[in-house]
C-alpha positions in Angstrom: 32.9 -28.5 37.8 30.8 -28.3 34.7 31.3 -24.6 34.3 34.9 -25.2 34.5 35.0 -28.2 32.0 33.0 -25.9 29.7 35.2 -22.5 29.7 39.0 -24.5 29.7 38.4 -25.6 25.6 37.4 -22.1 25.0 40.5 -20.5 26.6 42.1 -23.2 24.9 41.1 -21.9 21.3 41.1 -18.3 22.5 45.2 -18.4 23.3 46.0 -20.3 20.1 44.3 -18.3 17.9 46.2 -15.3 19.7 49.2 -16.9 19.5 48.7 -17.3 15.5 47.9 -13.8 15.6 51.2 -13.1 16.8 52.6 -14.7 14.2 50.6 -13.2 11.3 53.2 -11.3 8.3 54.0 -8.2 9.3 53.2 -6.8 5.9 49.3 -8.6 6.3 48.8 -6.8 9.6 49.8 -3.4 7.8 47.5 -4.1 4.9 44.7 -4.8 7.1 45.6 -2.2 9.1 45.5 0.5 6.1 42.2 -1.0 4.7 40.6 -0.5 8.1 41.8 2.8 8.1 40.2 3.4 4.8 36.4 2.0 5.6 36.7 3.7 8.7 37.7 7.4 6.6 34.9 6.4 4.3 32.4 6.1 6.2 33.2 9.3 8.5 33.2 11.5 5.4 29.5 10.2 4.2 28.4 10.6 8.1 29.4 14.6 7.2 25.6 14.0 4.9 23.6 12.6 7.7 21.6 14.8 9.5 19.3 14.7 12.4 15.6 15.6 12.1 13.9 17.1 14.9 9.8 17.4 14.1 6.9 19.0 15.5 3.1 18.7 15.6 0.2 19.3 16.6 -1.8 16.6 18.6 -5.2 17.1 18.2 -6.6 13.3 19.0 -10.0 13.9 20.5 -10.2 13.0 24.2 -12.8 10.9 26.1 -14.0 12.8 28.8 -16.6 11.5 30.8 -17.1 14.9 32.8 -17.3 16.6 29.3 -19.8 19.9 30.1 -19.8 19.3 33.9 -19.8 22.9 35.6 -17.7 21.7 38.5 -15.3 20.3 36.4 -15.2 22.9 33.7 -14.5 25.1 36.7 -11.4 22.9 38.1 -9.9 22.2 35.0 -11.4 24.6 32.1 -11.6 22.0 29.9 -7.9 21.7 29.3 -8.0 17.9 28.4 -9.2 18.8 25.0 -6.7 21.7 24.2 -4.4 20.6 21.3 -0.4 19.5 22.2 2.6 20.0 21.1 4.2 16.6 20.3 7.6 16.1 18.9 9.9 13.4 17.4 13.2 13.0 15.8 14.1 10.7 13.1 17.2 10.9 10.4 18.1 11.9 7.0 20.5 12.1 4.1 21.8 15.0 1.9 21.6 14.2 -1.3 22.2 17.1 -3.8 24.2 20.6 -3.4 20.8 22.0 -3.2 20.2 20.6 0.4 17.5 17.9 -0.9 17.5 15.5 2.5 16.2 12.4 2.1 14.4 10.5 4.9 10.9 8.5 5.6 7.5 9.7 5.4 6.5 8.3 8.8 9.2 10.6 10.2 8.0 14.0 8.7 3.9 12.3 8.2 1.8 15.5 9.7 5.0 17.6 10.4 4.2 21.4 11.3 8.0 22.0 11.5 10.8 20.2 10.6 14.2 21.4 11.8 17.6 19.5 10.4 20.2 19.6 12.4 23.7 19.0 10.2 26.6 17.4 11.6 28.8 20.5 11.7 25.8 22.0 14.5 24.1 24.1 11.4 20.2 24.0 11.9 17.8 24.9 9.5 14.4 24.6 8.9 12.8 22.3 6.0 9.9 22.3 3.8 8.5 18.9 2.3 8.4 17.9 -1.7 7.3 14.4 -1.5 6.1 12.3 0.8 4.7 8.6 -0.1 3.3 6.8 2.9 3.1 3.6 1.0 6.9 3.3 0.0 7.5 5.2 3.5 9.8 7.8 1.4 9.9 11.8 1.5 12.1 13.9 0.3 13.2 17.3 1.9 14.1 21.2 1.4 16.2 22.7 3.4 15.1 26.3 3.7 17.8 28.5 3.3 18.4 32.6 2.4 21.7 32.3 1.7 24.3 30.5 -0.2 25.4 27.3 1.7 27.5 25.0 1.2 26.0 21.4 1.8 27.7 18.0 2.8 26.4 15.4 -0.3 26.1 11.1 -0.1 27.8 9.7 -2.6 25.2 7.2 -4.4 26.1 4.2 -4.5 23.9 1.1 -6.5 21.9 -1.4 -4.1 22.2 -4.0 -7.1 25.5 -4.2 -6.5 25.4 -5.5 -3.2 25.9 -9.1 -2.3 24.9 -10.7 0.9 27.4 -10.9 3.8 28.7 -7.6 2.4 29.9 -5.6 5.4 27.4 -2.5 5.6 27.0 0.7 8.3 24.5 2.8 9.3 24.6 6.3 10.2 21.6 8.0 12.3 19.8 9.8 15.2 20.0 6.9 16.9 17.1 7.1 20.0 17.7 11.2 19.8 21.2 11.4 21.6 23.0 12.5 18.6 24.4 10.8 15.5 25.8 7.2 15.6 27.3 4.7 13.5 26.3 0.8 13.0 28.0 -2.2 11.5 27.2 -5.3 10.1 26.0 -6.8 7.0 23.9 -7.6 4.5 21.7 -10.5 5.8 19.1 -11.1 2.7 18.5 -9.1 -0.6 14.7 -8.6 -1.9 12.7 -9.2 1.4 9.3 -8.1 0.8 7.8 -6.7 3.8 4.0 -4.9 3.8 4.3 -5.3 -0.4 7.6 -3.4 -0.6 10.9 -5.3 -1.5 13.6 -4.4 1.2 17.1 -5.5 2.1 17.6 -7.2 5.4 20.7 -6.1 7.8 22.1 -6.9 11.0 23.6 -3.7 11.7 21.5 -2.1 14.6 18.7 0.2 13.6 17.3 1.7 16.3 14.3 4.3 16.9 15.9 7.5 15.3 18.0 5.8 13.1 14.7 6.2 10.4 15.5 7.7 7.2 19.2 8.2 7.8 22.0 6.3 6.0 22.8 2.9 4.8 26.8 2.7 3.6 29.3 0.7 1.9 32.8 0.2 2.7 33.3 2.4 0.1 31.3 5.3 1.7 28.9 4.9 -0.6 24.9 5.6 0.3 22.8 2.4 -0.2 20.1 1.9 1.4 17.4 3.7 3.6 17.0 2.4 7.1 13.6 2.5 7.9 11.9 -0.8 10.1 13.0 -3.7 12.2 11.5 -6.5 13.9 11.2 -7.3 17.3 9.8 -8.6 20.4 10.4 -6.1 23.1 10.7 -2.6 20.5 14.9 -3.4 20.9 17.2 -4.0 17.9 17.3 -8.0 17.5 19.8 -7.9 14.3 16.5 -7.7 11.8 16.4 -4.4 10.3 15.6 -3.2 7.0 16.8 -0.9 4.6 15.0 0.6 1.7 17.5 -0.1 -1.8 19.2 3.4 -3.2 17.7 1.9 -6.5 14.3 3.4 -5.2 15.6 6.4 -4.0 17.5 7.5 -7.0 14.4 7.0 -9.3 12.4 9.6 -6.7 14.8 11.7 -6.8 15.0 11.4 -10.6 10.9 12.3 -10.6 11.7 14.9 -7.3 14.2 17.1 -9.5 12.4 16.7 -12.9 9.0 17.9 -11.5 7.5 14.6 -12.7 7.1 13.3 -8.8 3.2 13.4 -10.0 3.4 11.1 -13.4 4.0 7.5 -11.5 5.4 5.3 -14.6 2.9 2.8 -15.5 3.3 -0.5 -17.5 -0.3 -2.2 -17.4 0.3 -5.7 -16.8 -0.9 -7.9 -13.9 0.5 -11.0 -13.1 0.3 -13.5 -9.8 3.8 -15.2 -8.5 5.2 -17.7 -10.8 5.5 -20.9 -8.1 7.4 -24.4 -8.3 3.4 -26.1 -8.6 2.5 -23.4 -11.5 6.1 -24.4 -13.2 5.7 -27.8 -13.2 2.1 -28.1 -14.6 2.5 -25.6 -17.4 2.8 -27.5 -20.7 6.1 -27.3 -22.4 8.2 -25.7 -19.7 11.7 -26.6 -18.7 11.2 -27.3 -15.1 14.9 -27.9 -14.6 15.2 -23.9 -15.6 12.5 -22.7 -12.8 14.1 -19.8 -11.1 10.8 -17.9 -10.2 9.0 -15.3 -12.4 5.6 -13.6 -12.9 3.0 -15.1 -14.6 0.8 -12.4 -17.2 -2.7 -12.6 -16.0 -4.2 -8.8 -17.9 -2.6 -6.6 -19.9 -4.2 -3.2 -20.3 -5.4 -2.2 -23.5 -3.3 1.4 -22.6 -0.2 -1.1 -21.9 2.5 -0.1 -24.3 3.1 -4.1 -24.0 -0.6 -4.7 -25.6 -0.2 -6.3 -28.6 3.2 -8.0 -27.6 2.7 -9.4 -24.2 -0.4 -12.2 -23.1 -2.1 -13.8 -20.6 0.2 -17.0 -19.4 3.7 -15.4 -20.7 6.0 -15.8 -17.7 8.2 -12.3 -17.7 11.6 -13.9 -16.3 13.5 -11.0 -16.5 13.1 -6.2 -16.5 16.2 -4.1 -17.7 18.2 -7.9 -17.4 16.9 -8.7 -13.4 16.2 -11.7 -12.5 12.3 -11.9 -11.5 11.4 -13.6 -8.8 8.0 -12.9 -7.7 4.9 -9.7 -8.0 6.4 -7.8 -5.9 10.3 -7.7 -7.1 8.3 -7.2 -10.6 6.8 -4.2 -8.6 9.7 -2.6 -7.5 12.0 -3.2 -11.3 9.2 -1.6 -13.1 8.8 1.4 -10.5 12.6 1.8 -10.3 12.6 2.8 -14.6 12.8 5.9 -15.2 9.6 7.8 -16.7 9.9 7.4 -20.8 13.1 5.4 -20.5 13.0 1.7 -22.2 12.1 -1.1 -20.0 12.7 -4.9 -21.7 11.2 -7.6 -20.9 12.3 -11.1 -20.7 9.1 -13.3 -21.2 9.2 -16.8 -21.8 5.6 -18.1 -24.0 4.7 -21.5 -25.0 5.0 -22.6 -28.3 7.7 -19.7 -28.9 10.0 -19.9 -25.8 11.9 -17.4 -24.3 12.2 -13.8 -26.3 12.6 -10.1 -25.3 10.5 -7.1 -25.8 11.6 -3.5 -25.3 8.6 -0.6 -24.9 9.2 3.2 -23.8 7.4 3.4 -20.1 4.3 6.2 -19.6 3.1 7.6 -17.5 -0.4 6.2 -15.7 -2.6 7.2 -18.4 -5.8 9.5 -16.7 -8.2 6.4 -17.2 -6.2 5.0 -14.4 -5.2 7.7 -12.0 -6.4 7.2 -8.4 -8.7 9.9 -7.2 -8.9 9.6 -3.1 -11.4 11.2 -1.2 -11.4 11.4 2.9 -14.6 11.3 4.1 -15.4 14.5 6.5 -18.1 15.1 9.1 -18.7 13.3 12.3 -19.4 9.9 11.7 -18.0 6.3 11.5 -16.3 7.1 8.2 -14.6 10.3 9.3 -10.9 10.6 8.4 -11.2 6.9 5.9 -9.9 7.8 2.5 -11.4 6.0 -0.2 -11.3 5.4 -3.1 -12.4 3.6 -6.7 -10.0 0.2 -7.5 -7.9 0.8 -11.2 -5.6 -1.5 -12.6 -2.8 0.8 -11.7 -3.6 0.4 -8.3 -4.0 -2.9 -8.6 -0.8 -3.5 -9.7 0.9 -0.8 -7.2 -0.6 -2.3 -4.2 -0.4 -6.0 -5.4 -4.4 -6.2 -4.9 -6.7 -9.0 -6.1 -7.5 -8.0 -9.7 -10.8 -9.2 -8.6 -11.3 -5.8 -6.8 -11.1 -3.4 -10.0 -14.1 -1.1 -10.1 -14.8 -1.3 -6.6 -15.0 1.1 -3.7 -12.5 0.3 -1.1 -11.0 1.8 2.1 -7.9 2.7 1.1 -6.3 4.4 4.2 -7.6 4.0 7.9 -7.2 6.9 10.2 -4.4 6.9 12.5 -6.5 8.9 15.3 -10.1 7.1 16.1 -13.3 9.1 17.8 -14.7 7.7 20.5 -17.7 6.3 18.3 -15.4 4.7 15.9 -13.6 2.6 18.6 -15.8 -0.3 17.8 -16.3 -0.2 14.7 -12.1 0.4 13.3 -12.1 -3.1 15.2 -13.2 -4.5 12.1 -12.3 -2.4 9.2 -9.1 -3.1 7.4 -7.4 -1.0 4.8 -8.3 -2.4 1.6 -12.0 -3.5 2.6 -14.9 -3.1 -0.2 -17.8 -0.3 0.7 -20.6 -2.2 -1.0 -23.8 0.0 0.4 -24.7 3.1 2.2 -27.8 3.4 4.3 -29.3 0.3 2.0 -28.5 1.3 -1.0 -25.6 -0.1 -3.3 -22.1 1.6 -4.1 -20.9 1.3 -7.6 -18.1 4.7 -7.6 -16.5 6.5 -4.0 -18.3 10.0 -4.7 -21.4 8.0 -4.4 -20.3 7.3 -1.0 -19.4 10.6 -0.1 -22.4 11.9 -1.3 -24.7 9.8 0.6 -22.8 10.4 4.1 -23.0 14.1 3.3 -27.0 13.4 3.8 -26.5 11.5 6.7 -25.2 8.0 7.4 -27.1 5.7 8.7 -25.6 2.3 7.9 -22.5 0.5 5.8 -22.1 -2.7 4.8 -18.5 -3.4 3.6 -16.7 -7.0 2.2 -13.8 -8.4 2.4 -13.9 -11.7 0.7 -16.7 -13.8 1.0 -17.3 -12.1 4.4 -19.9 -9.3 4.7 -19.6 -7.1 7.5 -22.8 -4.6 8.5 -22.8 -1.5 11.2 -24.9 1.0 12.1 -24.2 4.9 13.1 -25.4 4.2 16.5 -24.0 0.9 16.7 
């Protein structure tokens, strides 16, 4: 009975809002009718530009094995469990120029041999890589080609544009059966996720559907599909797309061979909060709508003599600031040598604006990495010395400029580092080797190239001590 009582009001509603249906205008139902039609033409043309990417590499993870220079088993099995394999994955990826530049994510093509894109009219074709940037999870592609071709192109569309409950649809390699095609909508605008700002969708995004297409009604390409979160590795309705904003400014850097002259604005700031707001002397609470508060500026800045410690910049190129990493991702998204104004509000003088030319990172402040080699507990960890660029690019405490950190774990461990990568984090200070203290990341290098006996690292007030045989 209580099943019963519970389905008769829905079947209720269900037949009345048919029967209004029925009664709709006739001239509604063809309008709806040709704008469906219209989306749905839209977004068929711009799946023409999404192509699947089938990769290949070479696994060569060292294998534990116990029997390791055993005769008998040597003779059973002639060592095969530590021959190299053939692995391979498939993501997605968008056309984006004439030229056949595909744009997709780095952790689909990261330590690619051979990349092979696949378009949607069956054409294959190999591709080379131009950029790849693990920490915005963004490459962009070549196709390889002899002769001339003709090349399906994405219309760019503008990810500021977008408003939330706007309908959106991706296109990609969904799982590796072939293309497909989502919908839903925009959920939430400037999510920040790992330090990256993101926009949040409910339209499925599946494995394979990495690095293909976000769209528009309009057939317009967005967005960058590239992570989701879940429970069980299934699509829940969270995904999240990187904003075309990002992409556009890459590709701006990719096709003016300036992809190595990051822009640079040297300022630091922490998250202007509701508590900071309301305790800063002579501030119109009742106008708090977020904002970064100026902690350093550089004395390279091209904002050095006009912006301060305690300004609160509200507003870049007339978007609202909300927090560091929406700062981040305006000042990133300006184009190398282009103006960038800033909206700062200062005590005493209120709100004004201020309008620089943006550099490149000078040399002072260009990260050099170096990945430790050898067989020890610090093989395949990149290091590196902490700059105010990277400071600001990684939204790191400014308290960590001039040290030695671990800037990148490996993604394959040794059996002797098993223990150890238990404890290390990405972004944890080196402060001695064998005894002695660290003040530069060669120093470290150097030391481990005579042997390492010992590290002691730090992350926070916690200090953290291991030994090469423990």
């Amino acid at each position: 009975m209580l099943f019963k009582s519970k389905m008769t009001p829905f079947l209720f509603i269900g037949v009345f809002l048919f029967s209004n249906a029925a009664l709709c205008d006739e001239n509604k139902s063809v309008k709806c009718e040709n704008e469906c039609r219209k989306t749905a033409d839209a977004i068929n043309k711009a799946s023409k530009a999404v192509v699947n990417l089938h990769v290949s590499q070479t696994n060569k993870r060292d294998v534990f094995n116990p029997f390791m220079g055993d005769p008998t088993f040597d003779f059973f099995f002639g060592g095969q469990m530590q021959q190299p394999q053939i692995t391979m994955g498939s993501g997605s990826g968008v056309i984006v120029n004439t030229k056949g530049l595909v744009v997709t994510c780095a952790h689909v093509v990261k330590d690619a041999e051979k990349i092979l894109v696949k378009l949607n009219d069956g054409r294959e074709f190999e591709a080379s890589i131009l950029y790849q940037d693990s920490y915005q999870d963004i490459a962009l592609l070549s196709i390889i080609t002899t002769s001339s071709e003709e090349f399906p192109v994405a219309q760019l569309g503008d990810s500021d544009d977008l408003v939330i409950t706007e309908p959106v649809y991706a296109i990609g390699n969904a799982f590796g059966i072939g293309q497909s095609i989502t919908g839903g909508i925009i959920s939430a605008l400037n999510r920040v996720l790992d330090g990256n700002v993101l926009m949040q969708i409910d339209a499925a995004v599946n494995p394979g559907n990495s690095g293909g297409g976000l769209f528009n009604q309009r057939g317009q390409y967005v967005g960058v599909p590239n992570a989701i979160i879940t429970k069980t590795g299934a699509n829940h309705g969270v995904g999240f797309a990187k904003p075309i904003r990002l992409i556009k400014s890459i590709i701006y850097q990719v096709e003016n061979k300036i992809q190595h002259k990051p822009v640079w604005i040297g300022i630091s700031g922490q998250d202007f909060s509701y508590g900071i707001a309301k305790a800063l002397d002579g501030f119109k609470i009742d106008d708090y709508k977020g904002g970064v508060m100026v902690t350093t500026v550089h004395e390279k800045s091209p904002f050095s003599d006009k912006v301060k410690p305690k300004d609160v910049i509200l507003f870049v190129n007339d978007y609202p600031i909300d927090n560091v990493e929406n700062f981040d991702f305006r000042v990133k998204t300006t184009n190398l040598k282009d103006d960038i104004t800033l909206t700062i509000w200062r005590k005493d003088t209120g709100i004004q604006t201020i309008t620089e030319k943006l550099p490149s990172v000078p040399e002072s402040e260009r990260t050099i990495s170096i990945e430790i080699k050898g067989n020890n507990l610090l093989s395949g960890y990149v290091i590196t010395d902490v700059t105010e660029f990277l400071i600001s690019s990684k939204n790191l405490p400014h308290s960590l400029k001039g040290k030695t950190i671990i800037l990148q774990t490996p993604e394959k461990y040794t059996q002797q580092q098993i223990g150890f990568a238990r404890y290390i984090q990405q972004y944890d200070e080196i402060i001695k080797i064998n005894g002695k203290e660290i003040s530069k990341a060669q120093q470290v290098a150097d030391a481990i190239a005579k042997g390492l006996i010992s590290i002691t690292m730090r992350r926070g007030n916690q200090i953290m001590q291991f030994s090469q045989n423990g």
